[in-house]
The first five atom37 places (N, CA, C, CB, O) and aatype in JSON, in Angstrom:
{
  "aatype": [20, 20, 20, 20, 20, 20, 20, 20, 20, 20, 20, 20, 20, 20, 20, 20, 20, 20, 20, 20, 20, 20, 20, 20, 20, 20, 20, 20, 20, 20, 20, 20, 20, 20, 20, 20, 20, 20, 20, 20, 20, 20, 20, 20, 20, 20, 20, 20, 20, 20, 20, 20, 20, 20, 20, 20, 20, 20, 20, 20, 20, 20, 20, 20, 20, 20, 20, 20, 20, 20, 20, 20, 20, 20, 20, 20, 20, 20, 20, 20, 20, 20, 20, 20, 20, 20, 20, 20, 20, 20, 20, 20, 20, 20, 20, 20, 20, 20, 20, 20, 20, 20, 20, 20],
  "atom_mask": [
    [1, 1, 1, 1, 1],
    [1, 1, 1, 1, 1],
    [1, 1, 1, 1, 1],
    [1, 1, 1, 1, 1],
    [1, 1, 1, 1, 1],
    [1, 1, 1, 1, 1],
    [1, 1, 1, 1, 1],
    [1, 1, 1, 1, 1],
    [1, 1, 1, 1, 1],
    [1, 1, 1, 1, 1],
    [1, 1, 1, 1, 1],
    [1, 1, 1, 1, 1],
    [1, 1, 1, 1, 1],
    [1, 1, 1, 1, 1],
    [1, 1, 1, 1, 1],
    [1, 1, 1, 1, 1],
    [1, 1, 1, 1, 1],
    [1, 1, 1, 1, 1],
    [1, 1, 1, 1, 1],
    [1, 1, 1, 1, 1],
    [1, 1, 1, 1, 1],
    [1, 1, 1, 1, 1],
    [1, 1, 1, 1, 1],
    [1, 1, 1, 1, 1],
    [1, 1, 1, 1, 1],
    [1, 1, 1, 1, 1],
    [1, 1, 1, 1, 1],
    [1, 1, 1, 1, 1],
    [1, 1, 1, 1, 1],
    [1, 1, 1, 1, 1],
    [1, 1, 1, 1, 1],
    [1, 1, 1, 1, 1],
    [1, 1, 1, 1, 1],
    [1, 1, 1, 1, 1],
    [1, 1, 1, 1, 1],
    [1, 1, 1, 1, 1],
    [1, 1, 1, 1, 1],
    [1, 1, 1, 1, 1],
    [1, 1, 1, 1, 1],
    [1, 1, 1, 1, 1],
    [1, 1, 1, 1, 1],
    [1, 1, 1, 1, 1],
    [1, 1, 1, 1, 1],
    [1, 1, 1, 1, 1],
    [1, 1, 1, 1, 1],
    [1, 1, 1, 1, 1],
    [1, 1, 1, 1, 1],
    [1, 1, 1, 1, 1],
    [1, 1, 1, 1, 1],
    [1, 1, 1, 1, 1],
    [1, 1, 1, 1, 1],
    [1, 1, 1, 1, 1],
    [1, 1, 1, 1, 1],
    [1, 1, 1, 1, 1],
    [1, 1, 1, 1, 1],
    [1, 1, 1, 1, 1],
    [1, 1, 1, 1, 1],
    [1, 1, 1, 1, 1],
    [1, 1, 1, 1, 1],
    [1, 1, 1, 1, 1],
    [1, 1, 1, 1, 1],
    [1, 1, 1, 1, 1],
    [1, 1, 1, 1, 1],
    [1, 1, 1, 1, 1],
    [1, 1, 1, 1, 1],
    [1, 1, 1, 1, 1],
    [1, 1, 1, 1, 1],
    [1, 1, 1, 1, 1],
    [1, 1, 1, 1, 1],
    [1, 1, 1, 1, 1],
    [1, 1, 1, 1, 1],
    [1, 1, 1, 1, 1],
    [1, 1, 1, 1, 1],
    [1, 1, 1, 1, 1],
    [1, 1, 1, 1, 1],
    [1, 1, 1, 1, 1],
    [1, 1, 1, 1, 1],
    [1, 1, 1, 1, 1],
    [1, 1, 1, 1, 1],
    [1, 1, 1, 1, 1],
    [1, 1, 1, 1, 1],
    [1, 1, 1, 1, 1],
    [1, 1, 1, 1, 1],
    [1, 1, 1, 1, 1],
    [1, 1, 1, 1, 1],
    [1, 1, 1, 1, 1],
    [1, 1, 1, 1, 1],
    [1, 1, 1, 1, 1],
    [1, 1, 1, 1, 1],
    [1, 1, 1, 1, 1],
    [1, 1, 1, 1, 1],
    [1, 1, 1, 1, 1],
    [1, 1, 1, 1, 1],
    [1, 1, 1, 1, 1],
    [1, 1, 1, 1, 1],
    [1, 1, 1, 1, 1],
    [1, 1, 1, 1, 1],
    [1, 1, 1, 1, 1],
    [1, 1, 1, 1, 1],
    [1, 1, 1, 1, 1],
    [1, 1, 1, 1, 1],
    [1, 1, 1, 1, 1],
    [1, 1, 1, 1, 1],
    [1, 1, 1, 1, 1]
  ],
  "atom_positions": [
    [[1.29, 8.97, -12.24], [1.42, 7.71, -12.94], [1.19, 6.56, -11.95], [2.81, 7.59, -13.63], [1.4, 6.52, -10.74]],
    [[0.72, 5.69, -12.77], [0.01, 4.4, -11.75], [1.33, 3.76, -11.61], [-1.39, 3.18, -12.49], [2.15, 3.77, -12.53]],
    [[1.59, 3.09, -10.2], [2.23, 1.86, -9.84], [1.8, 0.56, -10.81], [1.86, 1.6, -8.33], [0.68, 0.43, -11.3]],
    [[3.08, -0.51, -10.99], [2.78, -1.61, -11.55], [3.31, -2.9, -10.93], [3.14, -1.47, -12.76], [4.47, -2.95, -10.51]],
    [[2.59, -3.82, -10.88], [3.04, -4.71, -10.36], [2.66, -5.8, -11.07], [2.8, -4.7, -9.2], [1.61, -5.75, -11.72]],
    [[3.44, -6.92, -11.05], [3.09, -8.68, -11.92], [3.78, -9.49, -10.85], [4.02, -9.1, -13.86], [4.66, -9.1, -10.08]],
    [[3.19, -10.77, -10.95], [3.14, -12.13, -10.01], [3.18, -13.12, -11.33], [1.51, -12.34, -8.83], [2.24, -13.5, -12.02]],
    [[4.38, -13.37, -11.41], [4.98, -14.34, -12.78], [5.34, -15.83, -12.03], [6.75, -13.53, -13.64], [5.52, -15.84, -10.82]],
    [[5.42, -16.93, -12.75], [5.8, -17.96, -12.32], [6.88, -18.62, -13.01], [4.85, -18.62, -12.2], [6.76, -18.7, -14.24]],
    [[8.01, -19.15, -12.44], [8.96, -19.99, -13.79], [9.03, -21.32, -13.18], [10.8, -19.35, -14.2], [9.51, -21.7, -12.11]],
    [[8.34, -22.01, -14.3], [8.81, -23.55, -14.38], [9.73, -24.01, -14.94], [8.1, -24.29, -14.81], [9.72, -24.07, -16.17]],
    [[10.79, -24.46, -14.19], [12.18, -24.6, -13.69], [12.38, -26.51, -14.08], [12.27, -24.02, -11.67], [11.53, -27.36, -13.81]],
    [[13.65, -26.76, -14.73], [13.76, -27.94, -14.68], [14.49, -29.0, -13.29], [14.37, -27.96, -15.84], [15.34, -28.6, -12.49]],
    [[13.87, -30.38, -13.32], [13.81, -30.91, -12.44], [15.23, -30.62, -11.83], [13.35, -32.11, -12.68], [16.23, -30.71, -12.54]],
    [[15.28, -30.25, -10.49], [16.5, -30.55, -9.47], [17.06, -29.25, -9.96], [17.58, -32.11, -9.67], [18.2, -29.54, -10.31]],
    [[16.85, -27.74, -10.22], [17.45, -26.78, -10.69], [16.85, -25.41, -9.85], [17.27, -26.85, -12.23], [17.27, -24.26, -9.73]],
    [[15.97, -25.95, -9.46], [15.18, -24.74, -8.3], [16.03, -23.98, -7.82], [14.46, -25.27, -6.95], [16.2, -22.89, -8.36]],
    [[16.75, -24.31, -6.72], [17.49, -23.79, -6.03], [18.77, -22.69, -7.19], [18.02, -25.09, -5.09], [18.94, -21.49, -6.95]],
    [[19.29, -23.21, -8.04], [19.99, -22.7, -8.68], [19.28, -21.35, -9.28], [20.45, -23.67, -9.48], [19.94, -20.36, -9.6]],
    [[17.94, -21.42, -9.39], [17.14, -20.4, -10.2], [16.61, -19.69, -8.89], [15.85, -21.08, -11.35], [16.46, -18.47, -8.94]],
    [[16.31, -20.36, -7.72], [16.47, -19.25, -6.83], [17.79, -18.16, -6.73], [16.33, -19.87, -5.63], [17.66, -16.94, -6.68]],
    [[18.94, -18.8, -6.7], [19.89, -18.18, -6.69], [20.33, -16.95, -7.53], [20.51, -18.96, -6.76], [20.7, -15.84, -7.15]],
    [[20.15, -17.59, -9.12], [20.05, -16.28, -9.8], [18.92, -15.18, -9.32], [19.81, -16.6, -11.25], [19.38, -14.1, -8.97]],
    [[17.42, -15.34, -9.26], [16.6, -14.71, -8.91], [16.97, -13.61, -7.72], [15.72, -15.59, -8.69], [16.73, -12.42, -7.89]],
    [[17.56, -14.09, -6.57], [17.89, -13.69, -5.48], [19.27, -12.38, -5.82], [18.24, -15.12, -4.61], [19.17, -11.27, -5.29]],
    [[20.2, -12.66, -6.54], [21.18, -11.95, -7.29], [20.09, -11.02, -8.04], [22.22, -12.94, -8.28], [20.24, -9.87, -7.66]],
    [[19.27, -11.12, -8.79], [18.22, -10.16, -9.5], [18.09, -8.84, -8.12], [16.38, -11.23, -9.92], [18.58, -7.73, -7.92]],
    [[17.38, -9.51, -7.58], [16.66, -8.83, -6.45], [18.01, -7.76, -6.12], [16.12, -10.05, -5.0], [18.1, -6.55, -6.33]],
    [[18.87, -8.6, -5.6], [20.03, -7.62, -4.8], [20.54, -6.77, -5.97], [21.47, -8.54, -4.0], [20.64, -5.58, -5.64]],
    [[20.94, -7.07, -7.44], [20.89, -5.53, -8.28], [20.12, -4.42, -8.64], [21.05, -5.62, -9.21], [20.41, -3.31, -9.09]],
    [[18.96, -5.04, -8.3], [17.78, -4.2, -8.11], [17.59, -2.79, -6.95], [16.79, -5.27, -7.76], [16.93, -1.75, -6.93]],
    [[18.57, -3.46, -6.05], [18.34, -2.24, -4.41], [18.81, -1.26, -4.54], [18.97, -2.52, -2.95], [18.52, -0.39, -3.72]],
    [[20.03, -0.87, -5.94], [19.98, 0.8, -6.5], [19.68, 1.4, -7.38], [20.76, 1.34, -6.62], [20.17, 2.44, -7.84]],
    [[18.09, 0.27, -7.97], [17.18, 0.85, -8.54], [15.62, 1.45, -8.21], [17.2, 0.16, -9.25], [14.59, 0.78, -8.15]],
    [[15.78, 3.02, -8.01], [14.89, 3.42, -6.87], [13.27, 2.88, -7.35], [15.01, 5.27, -6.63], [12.48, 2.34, -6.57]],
    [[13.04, 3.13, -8.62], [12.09, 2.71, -9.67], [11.44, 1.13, -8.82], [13.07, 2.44, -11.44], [10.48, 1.14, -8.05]],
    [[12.2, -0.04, -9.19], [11.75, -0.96, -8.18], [11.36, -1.07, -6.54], [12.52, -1.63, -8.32], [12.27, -1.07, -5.71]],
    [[10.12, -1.17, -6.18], [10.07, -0.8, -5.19], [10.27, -2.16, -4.01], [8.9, -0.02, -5.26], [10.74, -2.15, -2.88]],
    [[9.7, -3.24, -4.83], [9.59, -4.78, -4.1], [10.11, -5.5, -5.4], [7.78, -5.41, -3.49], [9.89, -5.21, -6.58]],
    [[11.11, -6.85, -4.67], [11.21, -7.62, -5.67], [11.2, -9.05, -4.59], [12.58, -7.24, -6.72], [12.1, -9.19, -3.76]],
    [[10.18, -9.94, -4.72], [10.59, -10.91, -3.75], [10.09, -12.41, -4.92], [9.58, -10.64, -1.91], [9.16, -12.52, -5.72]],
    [[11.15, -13.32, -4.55], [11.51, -14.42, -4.65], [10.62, -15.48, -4.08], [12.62, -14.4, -4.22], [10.82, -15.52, -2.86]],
    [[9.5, -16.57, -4.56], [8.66, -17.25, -3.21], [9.0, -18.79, -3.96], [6.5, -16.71, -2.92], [9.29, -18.83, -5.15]],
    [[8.94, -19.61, -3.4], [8.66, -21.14, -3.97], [7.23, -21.51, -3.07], [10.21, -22.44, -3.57], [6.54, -20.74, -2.39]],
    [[7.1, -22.68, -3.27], [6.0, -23.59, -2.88], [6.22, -24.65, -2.33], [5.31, -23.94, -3.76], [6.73, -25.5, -3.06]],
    [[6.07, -24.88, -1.47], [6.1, -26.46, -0.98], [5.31, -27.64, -1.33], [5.89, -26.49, 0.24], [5.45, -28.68, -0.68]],
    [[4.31, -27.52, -2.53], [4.14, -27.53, -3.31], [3.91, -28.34, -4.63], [4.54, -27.08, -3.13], [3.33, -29.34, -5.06]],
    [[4.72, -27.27, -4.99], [5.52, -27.32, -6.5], [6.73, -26.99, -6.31], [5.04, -26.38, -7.66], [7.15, -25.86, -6.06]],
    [[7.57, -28.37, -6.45], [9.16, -28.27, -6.6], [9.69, -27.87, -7.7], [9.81, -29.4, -6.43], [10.92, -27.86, -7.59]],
    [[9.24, -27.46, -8.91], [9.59, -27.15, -10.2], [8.76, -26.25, -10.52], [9.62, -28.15, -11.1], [7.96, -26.32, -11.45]],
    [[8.95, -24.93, -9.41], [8.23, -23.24, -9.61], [9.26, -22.88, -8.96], [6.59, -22.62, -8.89], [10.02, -23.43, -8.16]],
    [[9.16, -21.66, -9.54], [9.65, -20.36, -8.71], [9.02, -19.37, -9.0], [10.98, -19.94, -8.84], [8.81, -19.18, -10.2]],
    [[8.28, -18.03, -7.6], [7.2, -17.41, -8.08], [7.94, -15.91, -8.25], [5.83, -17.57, -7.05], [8.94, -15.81, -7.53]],
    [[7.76, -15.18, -8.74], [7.99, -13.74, -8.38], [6.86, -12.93, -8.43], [8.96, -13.13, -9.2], [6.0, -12.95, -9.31]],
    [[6.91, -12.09, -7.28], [6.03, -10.61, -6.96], [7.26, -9.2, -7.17], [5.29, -10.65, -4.88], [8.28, -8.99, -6.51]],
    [[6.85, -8.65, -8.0], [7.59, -7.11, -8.11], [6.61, -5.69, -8.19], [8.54, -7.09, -9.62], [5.65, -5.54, -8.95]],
    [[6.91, -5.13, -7.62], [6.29, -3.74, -7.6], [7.47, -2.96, -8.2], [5.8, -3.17, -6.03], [8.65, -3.28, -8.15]],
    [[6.74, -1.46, -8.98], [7.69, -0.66, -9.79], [6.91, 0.57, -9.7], [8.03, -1.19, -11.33], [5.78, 0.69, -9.24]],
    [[7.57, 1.35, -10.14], [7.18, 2.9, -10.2], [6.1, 3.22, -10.99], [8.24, 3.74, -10.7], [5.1, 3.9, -10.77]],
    [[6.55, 2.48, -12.16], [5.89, 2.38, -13.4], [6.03, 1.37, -13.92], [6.13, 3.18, -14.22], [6.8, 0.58, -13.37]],
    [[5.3, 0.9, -15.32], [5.92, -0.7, -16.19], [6.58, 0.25, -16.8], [4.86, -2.01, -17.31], [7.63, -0.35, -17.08]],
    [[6.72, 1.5, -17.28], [8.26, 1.71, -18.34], [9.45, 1.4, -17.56], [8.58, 3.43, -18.95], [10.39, 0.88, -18.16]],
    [[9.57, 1.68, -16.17], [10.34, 1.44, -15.3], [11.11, 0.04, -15.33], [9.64, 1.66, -14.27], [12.33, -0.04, -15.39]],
    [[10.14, -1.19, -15.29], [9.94, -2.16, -15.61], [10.61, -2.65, -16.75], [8.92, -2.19, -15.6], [11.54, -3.41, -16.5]],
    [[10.38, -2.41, -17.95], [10.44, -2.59, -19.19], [12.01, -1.95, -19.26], [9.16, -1.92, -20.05], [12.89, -2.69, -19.69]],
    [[12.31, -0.79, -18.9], [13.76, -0.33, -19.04], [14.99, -1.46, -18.4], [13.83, 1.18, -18.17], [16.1, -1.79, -18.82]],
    [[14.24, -1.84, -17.28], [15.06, -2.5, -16.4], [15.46, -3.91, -16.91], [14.39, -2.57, -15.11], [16.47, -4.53, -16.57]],
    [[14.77, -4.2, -17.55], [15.22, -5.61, -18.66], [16.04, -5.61, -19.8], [14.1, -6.18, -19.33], [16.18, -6.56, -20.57]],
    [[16.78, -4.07, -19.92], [17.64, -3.9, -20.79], [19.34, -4.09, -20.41], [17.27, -2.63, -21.23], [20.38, -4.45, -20.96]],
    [[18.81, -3.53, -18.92], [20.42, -3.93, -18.44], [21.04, -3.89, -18.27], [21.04, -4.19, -18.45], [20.98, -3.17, -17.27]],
    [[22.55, -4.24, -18.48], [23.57, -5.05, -18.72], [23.1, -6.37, -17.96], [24.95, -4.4, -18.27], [22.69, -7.45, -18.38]],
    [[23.37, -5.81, -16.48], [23.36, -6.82, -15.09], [21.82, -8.02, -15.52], [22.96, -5.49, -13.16], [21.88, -9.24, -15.48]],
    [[20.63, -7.2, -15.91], [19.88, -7.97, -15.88], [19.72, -8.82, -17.39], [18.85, -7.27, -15.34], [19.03, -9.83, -17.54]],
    [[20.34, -8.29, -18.21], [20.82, -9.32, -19.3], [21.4, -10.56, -19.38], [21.53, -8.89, -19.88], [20.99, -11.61, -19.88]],
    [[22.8, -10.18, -18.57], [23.72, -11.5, -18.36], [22.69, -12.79, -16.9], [25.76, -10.63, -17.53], [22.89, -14.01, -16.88]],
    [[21.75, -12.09, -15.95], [20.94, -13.13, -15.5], [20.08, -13.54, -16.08], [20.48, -12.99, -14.6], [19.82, -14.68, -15.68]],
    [[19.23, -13.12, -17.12], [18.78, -14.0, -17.73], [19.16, -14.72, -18.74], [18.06, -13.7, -17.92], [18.33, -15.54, -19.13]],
    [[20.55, -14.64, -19.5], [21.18, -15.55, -19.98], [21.48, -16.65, -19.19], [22.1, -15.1, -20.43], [21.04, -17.71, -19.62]],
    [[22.14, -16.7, -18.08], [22.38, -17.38, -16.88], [20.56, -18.52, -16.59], [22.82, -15.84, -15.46], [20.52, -19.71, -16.3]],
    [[19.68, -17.85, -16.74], [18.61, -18.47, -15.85], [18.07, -19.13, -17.39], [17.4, -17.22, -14.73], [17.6, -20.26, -17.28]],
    [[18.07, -18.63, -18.6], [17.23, -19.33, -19.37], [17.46, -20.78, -19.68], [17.14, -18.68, -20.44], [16.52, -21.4, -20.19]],
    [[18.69, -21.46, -19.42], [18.27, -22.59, -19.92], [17.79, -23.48, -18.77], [19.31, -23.17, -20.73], [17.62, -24.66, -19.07]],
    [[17.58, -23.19, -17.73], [17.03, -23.35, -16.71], [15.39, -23.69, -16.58], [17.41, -22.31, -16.16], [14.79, -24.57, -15.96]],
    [[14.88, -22.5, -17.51], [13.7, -22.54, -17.54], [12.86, -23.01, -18.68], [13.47, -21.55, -17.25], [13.03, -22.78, -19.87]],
    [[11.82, -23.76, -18.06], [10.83, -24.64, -19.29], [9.36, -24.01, -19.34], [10.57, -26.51, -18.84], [8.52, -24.25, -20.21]],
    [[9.22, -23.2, -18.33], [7.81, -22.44, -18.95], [8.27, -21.57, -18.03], [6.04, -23.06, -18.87], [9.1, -21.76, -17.14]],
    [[7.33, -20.1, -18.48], [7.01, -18.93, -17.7], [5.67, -18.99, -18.12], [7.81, -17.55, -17.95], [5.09, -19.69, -18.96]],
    [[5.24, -17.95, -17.23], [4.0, -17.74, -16.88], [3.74, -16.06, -16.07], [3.68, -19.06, -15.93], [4.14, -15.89, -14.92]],
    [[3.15, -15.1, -16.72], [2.74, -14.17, -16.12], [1.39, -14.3, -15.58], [2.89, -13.22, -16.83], [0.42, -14.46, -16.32]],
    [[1.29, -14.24, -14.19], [-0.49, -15.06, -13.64], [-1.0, -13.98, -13.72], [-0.92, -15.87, -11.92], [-2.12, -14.11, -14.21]],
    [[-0.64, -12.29, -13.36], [-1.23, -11.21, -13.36], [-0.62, -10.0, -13.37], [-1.9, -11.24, -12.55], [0.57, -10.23, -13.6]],
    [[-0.78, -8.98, -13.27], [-0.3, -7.82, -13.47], [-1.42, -7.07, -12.76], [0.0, -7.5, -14.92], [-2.61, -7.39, -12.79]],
    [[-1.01, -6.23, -12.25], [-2.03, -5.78, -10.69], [-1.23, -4.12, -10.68], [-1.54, -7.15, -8.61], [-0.05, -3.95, -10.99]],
    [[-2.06, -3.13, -10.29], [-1.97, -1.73, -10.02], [-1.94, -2.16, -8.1], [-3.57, -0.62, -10.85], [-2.9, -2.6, -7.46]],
    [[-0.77, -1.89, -7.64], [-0.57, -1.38, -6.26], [-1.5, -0.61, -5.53], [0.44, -0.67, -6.24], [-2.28, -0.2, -6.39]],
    [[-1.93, -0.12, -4.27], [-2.95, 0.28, -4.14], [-1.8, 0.99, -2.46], [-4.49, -0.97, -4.28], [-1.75, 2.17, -2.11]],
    [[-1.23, 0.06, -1.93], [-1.22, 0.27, -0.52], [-0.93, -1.23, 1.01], [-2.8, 0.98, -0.49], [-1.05, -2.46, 0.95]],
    [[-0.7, -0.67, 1.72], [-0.99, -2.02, 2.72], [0.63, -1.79, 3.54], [-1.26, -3.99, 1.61], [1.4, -0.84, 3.42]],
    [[0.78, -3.02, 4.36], [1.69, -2.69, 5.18], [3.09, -3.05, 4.36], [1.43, -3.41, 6.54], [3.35, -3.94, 3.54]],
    [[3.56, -2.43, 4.7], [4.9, -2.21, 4.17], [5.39, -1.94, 2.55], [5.51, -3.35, 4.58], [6.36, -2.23, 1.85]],
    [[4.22, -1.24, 2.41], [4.35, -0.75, 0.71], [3.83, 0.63, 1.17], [3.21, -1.7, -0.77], [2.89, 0.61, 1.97]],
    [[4.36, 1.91, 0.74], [4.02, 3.37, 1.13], [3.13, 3.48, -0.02], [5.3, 4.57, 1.23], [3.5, 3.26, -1.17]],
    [[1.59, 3.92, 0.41], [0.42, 4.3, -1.1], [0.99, 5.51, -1.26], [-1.6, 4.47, -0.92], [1.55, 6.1, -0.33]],
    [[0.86, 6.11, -2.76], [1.04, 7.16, -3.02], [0.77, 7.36, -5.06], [2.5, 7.39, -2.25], [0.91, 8.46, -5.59]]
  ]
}
């Protein structure tokens, strides 16, 4: 089964970034005893003060798709939605390899 990966963007309301980093960052760290997720990283822009980007790699997208059920990742996105004024999925990309991702 193919690796999956997406590079999403959330446009965040003014002066709330940081707060939506925060939840994001809490995402990430419930994520580290889920073996399925392989990368979850957090980026802003210097920029754009009203983004926040995410890159995730997964085993699979069912992997993916399970993992938005939850509990933990339920109650953060209750937490992050009123936060947010647009999303944006920019792509969705098959993994391939490179440094510090094991191909397989």
């Amino acid at each position: 089964m193919k690796k999956f990966s997406l590079f999403g963007k959330f446009t965040i309301q003014e002066g709330k970034r940081e707060t939506m980093v925060d939840i994001l960052l809490e995402a990430a760290e419930s994520l580290k005893s889920l073996d399925e997720c392989e990368l979850y990283l957090v980026n802003i822009s210097n920029d754009d003060p009203h983004s926040v980007f995410v890159y995730e790699v997964w085993s699979n997208e069912e992997a993916h798709q399970s993992s938005l059920t939850k509990e933990a990742t339920q109650t953060l996105i209750t937490r992050a939605r009123p936060l947010i004024t647009g999303m944006e999925r920019i792509n969705t990309l098959i993994p391939l390899g490179g440094k510090g991702f094991p191909s397989s």
